[in-house]
C-alpha positions in Angstrom: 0.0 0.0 0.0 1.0 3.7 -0.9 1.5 6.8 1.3 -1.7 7.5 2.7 -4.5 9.1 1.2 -4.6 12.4 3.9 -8.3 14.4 4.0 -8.2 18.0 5.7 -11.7 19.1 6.6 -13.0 21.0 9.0 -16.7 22.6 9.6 -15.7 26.2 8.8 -14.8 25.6 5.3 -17.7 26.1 4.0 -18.2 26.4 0.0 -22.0 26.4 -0.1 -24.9 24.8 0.4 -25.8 21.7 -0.9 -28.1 22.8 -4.3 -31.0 20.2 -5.2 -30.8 21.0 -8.6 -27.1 19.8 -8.9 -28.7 16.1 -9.0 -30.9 17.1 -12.4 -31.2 14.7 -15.5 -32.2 15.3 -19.2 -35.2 13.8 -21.3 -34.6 14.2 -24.7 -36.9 12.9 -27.6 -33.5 10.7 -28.6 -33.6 7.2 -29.6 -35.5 5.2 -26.7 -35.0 8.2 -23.6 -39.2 8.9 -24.3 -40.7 6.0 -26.0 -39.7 2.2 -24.6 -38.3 4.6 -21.7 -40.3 6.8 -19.5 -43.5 6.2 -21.6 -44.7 2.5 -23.4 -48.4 2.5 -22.7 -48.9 -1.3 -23.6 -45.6 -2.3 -20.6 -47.2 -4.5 -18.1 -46.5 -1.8 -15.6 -48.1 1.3 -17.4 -50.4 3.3 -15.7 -53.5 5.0 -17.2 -50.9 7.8 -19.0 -48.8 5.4 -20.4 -46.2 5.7 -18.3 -44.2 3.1 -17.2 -44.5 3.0 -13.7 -41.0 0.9 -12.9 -39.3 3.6 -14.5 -40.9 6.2 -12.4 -39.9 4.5 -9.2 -36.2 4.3 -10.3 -36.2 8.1 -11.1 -37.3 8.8 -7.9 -34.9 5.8 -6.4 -32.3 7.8 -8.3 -33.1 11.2 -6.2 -33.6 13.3 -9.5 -34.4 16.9 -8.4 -35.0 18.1 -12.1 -35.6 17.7 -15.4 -34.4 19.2 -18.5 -36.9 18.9 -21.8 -37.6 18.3 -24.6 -33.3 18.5 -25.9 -30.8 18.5 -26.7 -30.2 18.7 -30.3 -33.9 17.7 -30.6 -34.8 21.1 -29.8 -33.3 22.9 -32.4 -35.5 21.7 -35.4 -38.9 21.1 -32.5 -42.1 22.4 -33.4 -43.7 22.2 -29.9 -47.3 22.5 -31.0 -46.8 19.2 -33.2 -47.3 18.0 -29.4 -50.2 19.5 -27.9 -53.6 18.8 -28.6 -55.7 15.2 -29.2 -52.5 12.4 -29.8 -54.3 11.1 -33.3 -54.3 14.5 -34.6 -50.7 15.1 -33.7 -48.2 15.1 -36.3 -45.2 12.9 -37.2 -42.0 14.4 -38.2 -38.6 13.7 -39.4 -36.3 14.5 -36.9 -33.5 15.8 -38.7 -30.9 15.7 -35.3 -31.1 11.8 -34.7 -32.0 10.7 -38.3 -35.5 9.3 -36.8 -39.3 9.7 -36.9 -40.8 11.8 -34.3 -44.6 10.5 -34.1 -45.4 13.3 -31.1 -47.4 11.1 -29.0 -45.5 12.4 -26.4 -45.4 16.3 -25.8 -45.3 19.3 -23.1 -48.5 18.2 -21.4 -47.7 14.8 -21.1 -44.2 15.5 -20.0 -45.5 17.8 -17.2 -47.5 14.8 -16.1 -44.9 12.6 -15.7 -42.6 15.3 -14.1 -45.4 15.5 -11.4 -45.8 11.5 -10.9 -41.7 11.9 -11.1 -41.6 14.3 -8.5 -39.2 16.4 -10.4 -38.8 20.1 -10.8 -39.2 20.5 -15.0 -36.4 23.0 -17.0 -37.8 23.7 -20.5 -35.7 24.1 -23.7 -36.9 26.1 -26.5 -36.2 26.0 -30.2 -33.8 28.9 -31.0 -32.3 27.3 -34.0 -35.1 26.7 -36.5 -37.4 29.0 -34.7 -36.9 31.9 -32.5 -38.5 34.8 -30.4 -42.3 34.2 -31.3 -42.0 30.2 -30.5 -40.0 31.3 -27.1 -43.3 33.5 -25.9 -45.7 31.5 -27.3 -44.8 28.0 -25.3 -43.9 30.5 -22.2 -47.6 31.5 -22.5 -49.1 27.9 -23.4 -47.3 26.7 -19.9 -47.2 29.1 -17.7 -49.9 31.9 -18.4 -53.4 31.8 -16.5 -56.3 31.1 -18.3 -57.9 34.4 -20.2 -55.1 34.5 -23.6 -55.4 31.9 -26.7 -52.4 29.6 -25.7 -53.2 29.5 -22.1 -57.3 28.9 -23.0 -55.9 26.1 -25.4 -53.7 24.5 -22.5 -56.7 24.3 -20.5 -58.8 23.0 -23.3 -56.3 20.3 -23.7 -57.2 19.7 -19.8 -54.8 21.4 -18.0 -56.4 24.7 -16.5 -53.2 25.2 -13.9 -50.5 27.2 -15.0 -47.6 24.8 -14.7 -45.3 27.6 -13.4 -42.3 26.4 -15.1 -39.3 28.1 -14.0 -36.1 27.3 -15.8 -35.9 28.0 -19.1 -32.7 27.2 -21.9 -32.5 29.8 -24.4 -32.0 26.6 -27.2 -29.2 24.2 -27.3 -25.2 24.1 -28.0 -26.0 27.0 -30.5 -22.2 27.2 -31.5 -22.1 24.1 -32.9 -22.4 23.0 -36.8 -24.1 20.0 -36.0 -27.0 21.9 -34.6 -29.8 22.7 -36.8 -29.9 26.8 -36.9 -26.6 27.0 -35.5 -25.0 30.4 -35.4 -22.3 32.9 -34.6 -21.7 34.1 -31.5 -23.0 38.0 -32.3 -26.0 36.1 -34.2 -26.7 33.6 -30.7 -26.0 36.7 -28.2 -28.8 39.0 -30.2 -31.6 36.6 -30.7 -30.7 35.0 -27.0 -31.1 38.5 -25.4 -34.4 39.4 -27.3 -35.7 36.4 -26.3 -35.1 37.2 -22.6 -36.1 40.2 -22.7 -39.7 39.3 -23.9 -40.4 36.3 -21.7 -39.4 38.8 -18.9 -41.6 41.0 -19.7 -44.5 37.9 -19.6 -42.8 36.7 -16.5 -40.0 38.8 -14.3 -40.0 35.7 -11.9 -38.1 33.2 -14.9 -34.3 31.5 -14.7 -33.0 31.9 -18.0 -30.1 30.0 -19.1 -28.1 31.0 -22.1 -26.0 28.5 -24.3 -22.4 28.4 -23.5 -20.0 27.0 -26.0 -20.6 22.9 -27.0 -17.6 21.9 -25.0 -14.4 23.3 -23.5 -12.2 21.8 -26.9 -14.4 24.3 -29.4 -12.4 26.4 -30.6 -15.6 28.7 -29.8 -15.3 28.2 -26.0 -14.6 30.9 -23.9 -15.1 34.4 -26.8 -18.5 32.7 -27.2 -19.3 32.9 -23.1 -17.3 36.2 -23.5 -19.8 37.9 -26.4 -23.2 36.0 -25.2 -22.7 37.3 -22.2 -21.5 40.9 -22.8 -24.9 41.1 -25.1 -26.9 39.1 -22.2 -25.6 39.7 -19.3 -28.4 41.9 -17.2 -31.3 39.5 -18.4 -29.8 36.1 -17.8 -29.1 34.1 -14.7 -27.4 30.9 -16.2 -24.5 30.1 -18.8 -24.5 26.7 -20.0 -21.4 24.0 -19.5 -21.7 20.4 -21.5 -19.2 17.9 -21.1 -18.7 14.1 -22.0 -15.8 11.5 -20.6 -14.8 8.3 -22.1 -11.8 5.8 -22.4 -9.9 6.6 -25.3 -7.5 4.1 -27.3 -6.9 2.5 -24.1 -5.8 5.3 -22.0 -6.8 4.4 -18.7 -5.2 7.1 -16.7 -6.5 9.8 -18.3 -9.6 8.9 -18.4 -9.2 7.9 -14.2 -8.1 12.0 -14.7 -11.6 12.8 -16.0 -12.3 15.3 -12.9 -9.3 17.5 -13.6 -10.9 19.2 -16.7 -14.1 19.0 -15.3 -13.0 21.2 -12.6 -10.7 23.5 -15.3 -13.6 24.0 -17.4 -16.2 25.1 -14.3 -13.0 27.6 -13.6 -12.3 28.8 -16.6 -16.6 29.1 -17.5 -16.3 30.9 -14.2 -13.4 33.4 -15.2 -14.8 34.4 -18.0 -18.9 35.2 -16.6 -16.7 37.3 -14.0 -14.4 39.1 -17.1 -17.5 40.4 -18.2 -18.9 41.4 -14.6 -16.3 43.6 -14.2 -16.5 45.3 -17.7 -19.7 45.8 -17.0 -19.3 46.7 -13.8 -22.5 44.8 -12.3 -23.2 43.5 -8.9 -24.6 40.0 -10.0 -22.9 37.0 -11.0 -23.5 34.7 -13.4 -24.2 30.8 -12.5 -23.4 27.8 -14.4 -25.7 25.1 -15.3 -23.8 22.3 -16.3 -26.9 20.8 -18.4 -25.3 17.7 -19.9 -22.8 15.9 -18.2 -21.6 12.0 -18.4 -19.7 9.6 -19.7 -20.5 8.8 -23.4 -18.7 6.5 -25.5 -19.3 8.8 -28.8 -17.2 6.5 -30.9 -19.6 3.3 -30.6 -21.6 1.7 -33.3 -24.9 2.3 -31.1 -24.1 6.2 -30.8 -23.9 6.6 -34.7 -27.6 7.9 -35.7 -29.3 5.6 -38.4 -29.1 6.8 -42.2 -30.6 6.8 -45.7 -34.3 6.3 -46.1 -34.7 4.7 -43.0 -36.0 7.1 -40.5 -37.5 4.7 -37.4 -39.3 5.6 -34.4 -37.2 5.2 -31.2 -34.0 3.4 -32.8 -31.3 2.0 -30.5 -28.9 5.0 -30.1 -26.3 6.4 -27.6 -27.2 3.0 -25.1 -24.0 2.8 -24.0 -22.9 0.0 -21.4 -21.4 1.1 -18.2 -18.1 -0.4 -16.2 -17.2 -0.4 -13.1 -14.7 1.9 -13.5 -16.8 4.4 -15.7 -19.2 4.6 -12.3 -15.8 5.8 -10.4 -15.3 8.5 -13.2 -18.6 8.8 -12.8 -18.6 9.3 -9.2 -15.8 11.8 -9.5 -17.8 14.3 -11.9 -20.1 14.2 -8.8 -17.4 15.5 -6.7 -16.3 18.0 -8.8 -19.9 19.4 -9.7 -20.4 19.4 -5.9 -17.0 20.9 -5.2 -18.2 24.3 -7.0 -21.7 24.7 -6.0 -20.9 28.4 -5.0 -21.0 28.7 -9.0 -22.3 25.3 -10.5 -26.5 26.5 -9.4 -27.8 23.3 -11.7 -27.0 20.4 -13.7 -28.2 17.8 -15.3 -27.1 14.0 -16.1 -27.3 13.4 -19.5 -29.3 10.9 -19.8 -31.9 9.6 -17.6 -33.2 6.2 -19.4 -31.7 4.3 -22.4 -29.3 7.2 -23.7 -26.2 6.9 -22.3 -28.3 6.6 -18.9 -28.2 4.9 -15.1 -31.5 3.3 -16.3 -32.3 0.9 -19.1 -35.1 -0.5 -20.0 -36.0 -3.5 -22.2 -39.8 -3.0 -24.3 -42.4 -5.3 -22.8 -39.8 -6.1 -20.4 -38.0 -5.1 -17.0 -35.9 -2.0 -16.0 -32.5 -2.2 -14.4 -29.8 0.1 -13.1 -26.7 0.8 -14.8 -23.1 1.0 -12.6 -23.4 4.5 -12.6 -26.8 4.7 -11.3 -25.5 3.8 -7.5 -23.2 6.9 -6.9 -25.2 9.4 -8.1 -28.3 8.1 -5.9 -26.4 7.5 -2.8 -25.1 11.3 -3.7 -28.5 12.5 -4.3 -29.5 10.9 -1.4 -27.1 11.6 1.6 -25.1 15.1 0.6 -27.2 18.0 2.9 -26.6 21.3 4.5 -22.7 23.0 3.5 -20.6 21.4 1.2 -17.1 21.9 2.6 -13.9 22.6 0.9 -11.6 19.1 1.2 -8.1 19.2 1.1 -6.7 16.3 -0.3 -2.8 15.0 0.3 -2.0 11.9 -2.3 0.1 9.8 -4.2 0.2 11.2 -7.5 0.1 9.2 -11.3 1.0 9.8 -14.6 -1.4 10.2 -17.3 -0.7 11.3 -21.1 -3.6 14.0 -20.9 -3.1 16.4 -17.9 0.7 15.1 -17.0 -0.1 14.4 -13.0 -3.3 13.8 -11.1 -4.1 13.3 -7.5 -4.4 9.5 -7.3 -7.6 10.3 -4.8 -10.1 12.8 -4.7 -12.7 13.9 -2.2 -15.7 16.4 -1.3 -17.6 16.5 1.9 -21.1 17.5 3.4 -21.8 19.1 6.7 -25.6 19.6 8.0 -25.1 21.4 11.5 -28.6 21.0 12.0 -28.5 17.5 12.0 -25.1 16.9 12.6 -24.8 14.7 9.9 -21.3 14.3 7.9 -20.8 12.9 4.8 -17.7 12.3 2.8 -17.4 11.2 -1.0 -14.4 9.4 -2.0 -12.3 8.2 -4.9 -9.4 6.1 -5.2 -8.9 7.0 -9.4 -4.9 5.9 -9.2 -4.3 2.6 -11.5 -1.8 1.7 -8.7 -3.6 -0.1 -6.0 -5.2 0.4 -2.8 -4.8 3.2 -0.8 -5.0 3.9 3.0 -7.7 6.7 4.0 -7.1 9.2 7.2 -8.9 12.0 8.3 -9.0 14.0 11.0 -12.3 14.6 12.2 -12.1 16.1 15.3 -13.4 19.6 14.4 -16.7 18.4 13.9 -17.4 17.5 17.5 -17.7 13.6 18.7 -18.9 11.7 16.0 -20.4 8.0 15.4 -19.8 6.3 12.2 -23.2 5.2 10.4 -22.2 3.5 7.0 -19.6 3.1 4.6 -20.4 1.6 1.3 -17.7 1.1 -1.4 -18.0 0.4 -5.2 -15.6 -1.3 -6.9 -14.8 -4.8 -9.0 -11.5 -6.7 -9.2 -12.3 -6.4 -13.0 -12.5 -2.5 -13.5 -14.9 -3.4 -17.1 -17.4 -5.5 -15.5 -20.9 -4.0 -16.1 -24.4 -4.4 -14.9 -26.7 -5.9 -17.9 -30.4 -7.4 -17.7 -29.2 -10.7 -17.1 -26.9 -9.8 -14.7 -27.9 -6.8 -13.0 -26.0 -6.9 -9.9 -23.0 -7.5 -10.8 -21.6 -3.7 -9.6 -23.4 -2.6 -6.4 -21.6 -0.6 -3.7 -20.8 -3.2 -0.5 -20.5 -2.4 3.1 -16.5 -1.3 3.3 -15.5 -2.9 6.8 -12.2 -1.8 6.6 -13.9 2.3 7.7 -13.4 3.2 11.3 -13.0 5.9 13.6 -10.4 6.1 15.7 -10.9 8.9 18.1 -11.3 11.6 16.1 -9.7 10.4 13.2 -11.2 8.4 10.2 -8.8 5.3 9.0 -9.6 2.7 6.1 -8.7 1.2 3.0 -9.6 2.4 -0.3 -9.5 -0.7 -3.1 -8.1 0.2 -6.6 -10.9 2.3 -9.0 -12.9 2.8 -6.2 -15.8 5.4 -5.2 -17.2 5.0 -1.6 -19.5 7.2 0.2 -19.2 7.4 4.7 -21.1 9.2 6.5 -21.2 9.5 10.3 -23.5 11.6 12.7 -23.1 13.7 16.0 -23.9 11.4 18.7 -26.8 12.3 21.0 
């Protein structure tokens, strides 16, 4: 075993509190996220919507606080109206984004209902690519206005009379990038972004609105596009957005272990930039982030290549990637990082939530089971309350081609003074070997350890499939102990484990 892995925490350093919406997810009409997914009206377990009511438990099993809808690249060629109004006059379209038929069985109503069986708070995407300003204030009106105005009157005649009081609101999708249908330049994005705030204010002051930050961190875009959105945006937007996807590369293990390090750059640098333009501007706000799609994604797979030709099916198999043990720790580490900067990071959301590169899968007609990744961000979602605190971590470092040196372990923690309760997230990401744990503890009073739970296979690829859906699971780790005031342990190699202890009474 290594030089200890050395955690310096203490109830004073306090980042900020735990945000609910940190643990969102994303439903896009994408290969089988919406139909075979959350809705399949003839499943054995569909309720009188349609909905499949496995699914629904896991979501909520999962702890998801929000949902982002209806894209995604989706979005950006949507016509919303296609899905409102009686289903057999609805529609069908060729969704130009995913190569596939769109039969709008599913829309914004029947979305809101499963948000509300879901018991998730929804944040709503509209169409600035293909579309624009009018289609922004004319769904804003359809959802949220009362009854008394033609969209709001149709909304209730579709039988919803409530207003659904939708809060958070993407002004479109990835605008920046050529892929996306519409797509523009930054001047272009910032103008029609700002209009469109400016109007749905004026319907609603009370909205979050969250304009598009650059595709990724490796556009050549990123950064001047945050730079000139916001300049253009900055007094009538709340958000910017972050998107980032992990994945093994040509076998580079280490690196990919390393995934958390440009997480946390990009938050920093999405962060230096919102503030650049505070200053110029010389406001008093800042800027958040939502970091609205975040995983590990496998872009390189057959099954993420959208079909092509003249065959344009309804819910294909796409982007159902297969999850290892030691993409759950990567997994597990994004958490930690996204956690790490809640003073800026006010939302994000998991890309996927079911199929599409998601922690649940599905089989049509059949049973639902939970991917590796699934465990840490519910245990996460489940147990991290009150102040996130700033975790200083002493390590063994490795080598990896991508970012040189990493920490071989990394490490957030919770604090809820109310209830005393601690919680610390940990991950062993060094290729080396298992690592000893020790922190000192005794700042926080005289503790009691409740439960530590590790997850982590000898074989870093094994996976959790329908046959074998257990084959990842976090175990009790019996090696966690307190020793006066000082947490000892073992952390296995690849590992993510989750401890939490209490005040004693």
């Amino acid at each position: 075993m290594s030089s200890p892995v050395t955690l310096t925490l203490h109830p004073s350093f306090q980042v900020a509190p735990v945000r609910r919406r940190t643990f969102g997810a994303f439903v896009e009409h994408l290969g089988r996220c919406v139909y075979t997914g959350i809705f399949e009206p003839d499943h054995p377990s569909a309720d009188e919507d349609g909905f499949r009511t496995d699914v629904l438990a896991l979501t909520r099993e999962l702890g998801v606080s929000s949902v982002r809808y209806p894209g995604g690249n989706f979005v950006s060629g949507y016509r919303w109206e296609d899905g409102v109004g009686p289903v057999e006059e609805r529609p069908a379209r060729h969704d130009l984004a995913w190569h596939s038929t769109e039969p709008n069985t599913v829309g914004l109503d029947e979305f809101m209902t499963w948000a509300t069986k879901a018991e998730v708070e929804p944040m709503y995407a509209v169409n600035l690519g293909t579309r624009g300003i009018e289609e922004a204030l004319d769904v804003l009106q359809y959802a949220n206005a009362p009854r008394g105005i033609a969209y709001s009157d149709q909304r209730a005649e579709n039988g919803h009379a409530e207003p659904y009081g939708i809060r958070m609101w993407c002004l479109g999708n990835e605008m920046d990038g050529p892929w996306q249908a519409g797509h523009k330049t930054a001047e272009e994005y910032a103008r029609i972004a700002t209009e469109a705030a400016r109007l749905m204010r004026q319907e609603d002051p009370e909205l979050e609105l969250i304009a598009c930050g650059s595709s990724s961190s490796q556009m050549e875009t990123f950064a001047a596009w945050e730079n000139t959105v916001l300049t253009e945006s900055y007094d009538l937007v709340d958000m910017i957005s972050a998107h980032a996807y992990y994945s093994e590369k040509d076998g580079d293990q280490a690196s990919f272990l390393a995934s958390a390090d440009d997480m946390d750059h990009f938050i920093d640098s999405v962060v230096a930039t919102a503030d650049h333009v505070r200053a110029k501007l010389k406001r008093d706000k800042r800027i958040m982030i939502s970091f609205d799609e975040w995983n590990i994604w496998y872009q390189h797979r057959a099954e993420s290549r959208p079909p092509s030709g003249d065959d344009w099916p309804v819910a294909p198999v796409l982007l159902e990637d297969t999850y290892s043990a030691m993409d759950a720790v990567v997994f597990g580490n994004l958490l930690i990082s996204l956690l790490r900067h809640s003073d800026r990071v006010a939302s994000a959301s998991l890309a996927q939530l079911v199929n599409v590169i998601a922690p649940i899968m599905t089989a049509p007609g059949g049973e639902a089971w939970k991917q590796t990744t699934f465990h840490p961000f519910a245990l996460t979602s489940r147990h991290a309350a009150g102040q996130v605190l700033d975790v200083r971590v002493t390590a063994p470092t490795f080598e990896n081609t991508r970012f040189g040196k990493s920490s071989a372990a990394d490490a957030v923690a919770t604090w809820d003074e109310e209830s005393g309760a601690l919680t610390l997230f940990v991950v062993n990401r060094g290729p080396e070997g298992e690592q000893a744990l020790d922190a000192d503890l005794s700042g926080f009073g005289d503790l009691e350890l409740v439960e530590a739970v590790t997850l982590h296979h000898e074989d870093p690829y094994a996976a959790n499939t329908q046959d074998a859906p257990e084959t990842v699971v976090p175990a009790p780790n019996d090696s966690v102990a307190l020793d006066g005031g000082r947490l000892v342990g073992a952390l296995p190699a690849i590992s993510w484990s989750m401890i939490r202890l209490a005040r004693r009474a």
